[in-house]
Structure formats: C-alpha cells, structure tokens
N, C-alpha and C positions, 0 to 999 in steps of 0.2 A: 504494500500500500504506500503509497507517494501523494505528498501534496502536488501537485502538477501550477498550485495557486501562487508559488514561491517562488523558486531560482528557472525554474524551467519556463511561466509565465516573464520572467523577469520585470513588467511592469505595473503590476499593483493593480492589474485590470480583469483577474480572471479567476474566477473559483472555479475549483475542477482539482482531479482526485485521480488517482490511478493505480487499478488494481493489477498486479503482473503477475500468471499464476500459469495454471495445468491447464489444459483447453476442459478437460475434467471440472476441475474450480470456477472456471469462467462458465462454464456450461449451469452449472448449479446457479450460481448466482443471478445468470440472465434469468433461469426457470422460476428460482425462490426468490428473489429480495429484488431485482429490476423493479417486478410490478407493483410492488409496493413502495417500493422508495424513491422510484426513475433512473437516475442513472443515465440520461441522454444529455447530453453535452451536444450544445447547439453549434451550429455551422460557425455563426460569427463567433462562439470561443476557441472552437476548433483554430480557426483561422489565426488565432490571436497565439495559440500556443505553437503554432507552426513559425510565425513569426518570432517569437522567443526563443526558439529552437535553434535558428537560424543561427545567433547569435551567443546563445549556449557557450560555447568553448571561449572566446572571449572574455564574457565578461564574469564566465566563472575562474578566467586566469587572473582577474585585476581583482576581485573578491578577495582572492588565496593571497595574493601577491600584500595586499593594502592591510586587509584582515591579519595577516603574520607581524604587518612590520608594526601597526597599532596595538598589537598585542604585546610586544614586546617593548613599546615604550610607555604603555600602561604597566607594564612590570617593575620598570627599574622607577619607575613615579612614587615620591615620597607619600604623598596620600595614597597610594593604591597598597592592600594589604595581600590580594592574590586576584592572577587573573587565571578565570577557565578557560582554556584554548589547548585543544587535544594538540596541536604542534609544537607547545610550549615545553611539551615532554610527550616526545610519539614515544609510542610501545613497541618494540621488537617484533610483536607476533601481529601487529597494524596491518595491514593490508593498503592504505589508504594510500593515495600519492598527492590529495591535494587536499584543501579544506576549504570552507563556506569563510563568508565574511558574518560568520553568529559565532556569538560567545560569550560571555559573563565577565565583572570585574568585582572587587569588594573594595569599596571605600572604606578609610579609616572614621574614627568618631565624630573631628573638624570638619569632614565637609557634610556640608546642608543640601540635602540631597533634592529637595524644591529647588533651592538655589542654584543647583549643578545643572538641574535639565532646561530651569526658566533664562537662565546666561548661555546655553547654547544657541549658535547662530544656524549652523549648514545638519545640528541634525534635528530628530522632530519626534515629538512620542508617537508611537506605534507599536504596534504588534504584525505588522503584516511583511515580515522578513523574506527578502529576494529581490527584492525589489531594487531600483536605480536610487533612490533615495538612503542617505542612512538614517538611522532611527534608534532610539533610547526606551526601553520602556524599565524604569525603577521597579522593585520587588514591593516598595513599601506602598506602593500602589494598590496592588494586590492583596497583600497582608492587611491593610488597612478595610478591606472589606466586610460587611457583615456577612456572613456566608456559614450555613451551617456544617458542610464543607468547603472549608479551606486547602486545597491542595498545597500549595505555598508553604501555609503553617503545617500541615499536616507530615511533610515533606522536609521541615528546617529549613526552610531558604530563608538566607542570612538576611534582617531590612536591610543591610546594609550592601546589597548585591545589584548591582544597574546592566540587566541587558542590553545587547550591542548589533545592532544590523549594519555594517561597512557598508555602504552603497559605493556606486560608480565615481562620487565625485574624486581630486584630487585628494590622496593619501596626506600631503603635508598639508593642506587644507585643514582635512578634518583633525590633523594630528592639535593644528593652530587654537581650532576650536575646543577640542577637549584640554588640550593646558589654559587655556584662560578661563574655561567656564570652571574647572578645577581651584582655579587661583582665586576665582569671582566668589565660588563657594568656600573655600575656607575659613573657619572660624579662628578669632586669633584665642 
C-alpha cells in the first residue's frame, strides 16, 4: 500500500492510494471492498500522477540531496537535541540507496516552538509531505489535542519534536530560514 498523494503526486494536488499485490489480492479486492469503498481514480488524477511520474527521479534526487544536508546541520545546531533521519546513521542490513526529504528534529527547552514555526518565512505548517513546498508541522500541535485517542501521546512523541517536509526550494534557502526562525525563537 503507497500513498500515491505524496512524493509520486509530487504537487499537493492528488489523493490516491496504491495497492501492489498478487493479481490473486487484486482480484479479491476489486470482488470485496471496490464496491463498497470505490476505488476509481479518475482520469484527471490519473493524468496528474502520470505527470508527477515524469518527474519522479529528479526531484526525488534534490529531496535526498537537500533533506541529508539539512539534516545534518540541524545536528550539529546548539538548540537541536536529536534529529531523526534514517541516513544520519544507515544500518548495515539497509537496503535503501536514497531517502525522502521527511524526518523529525527535537528542540531543546529555549526554543518557543509557536515562535519557531510563526518566524518561518519559505516553510509552512502542513501535513501533506511530497510535495514542492517545505513544511513544519510541531508535535505539540497534536499532543495539545483533546482526543480520546491520542496516538502522539499514546506513542511518546516528545512536544518537543517538529516534523520536516524538505520541498524543492533552494537547500541554503531553507537552511537560512530554519537558523533564524531558531535564533527568533530562542529564549534567553
């Protein structure tokens, strides 16, 4: 199962879903859960994810490429207490050759984490990762919830944790704007 909505849409414009299986599992599925759920994917999304396709290999090179190098200077960042980013330590038995521009950091206690995503300039809260845009969306967003399930809390995700979608723009760009909104949020 694949979002098809993220890195393969690459522009924020398609929901769609993608199930890759046995012609056996596909079979089933058309028989039991099609007619109840749908499952048709219309020409104009089709079209839109053909065009993302196109484009595929690119801008999932500048993702890896921008996503690596921000992740590494959110590491050595005196506010920053750890960043998640599976290249920051790949595994031996990894299979992987390349990575996403998604990933996780941990702010220390000084920075105001309103303050950290309201003094960003080039990225934007969201959740809809793959996209040509970068975007931030804070933990404490979520945690702050009323919700009788909380996945977040339920889970331990630190408040103090700010999701990361690296979009297409420039790398020293974005690099610009997370040290100042850093520097903006700081408490003394």
């Amino acid at each position: 199962v694949h979002s098809a909505s993220k890195y393969i849409s690459g522009h924020s414009d398609v929901v769609a879903g993608l199930v890759i299986a046995s012609q056996q599992h596909i079979n089933n599925i058309a028989r039991h859960i099609s007619p109840f759920l749908g499952g048709k994917l219309s020409a104009h999304e089709a079209s839109l994810l053909m065009r993302g396709l196109r484009t595929l290999p690119i801008r999932m090179k500048h993702h890896h490429q921008s996503g690596m190098a921000l992740a590494e200077q959110l590491h050595a960042h005196p506010q920053v207490t750890a960043v998640c980013h599976p290249g920051l330590q790949p595994q031996p038995w990894s299979t992987l050759r390349g990575y996403s521009g998604l990933f996780a950091f941990e702010v220390t206690e000084q920075i105001d984490i309103p303050a950290f995503c309201n003094a960003l300039q080039l990225f934007h809260m969201g959740v809809s990762w793959g996209g040509f845009e970068s975007l931030v969306m804070p933990a404490i967003s979520v945690i702050n919830q009323a919700s009788e399930f909380n996945s977040a809390v339920d889970f331990g995700v630190s408040p103090r944790l700010i999701r990361i979608s690296i979009g297409l723009e420039e790398t020293d760009d974005l690099w610009a704007d997370l040290q100042q909104a850093l520097a903006t949020a700081t408490r003394a």
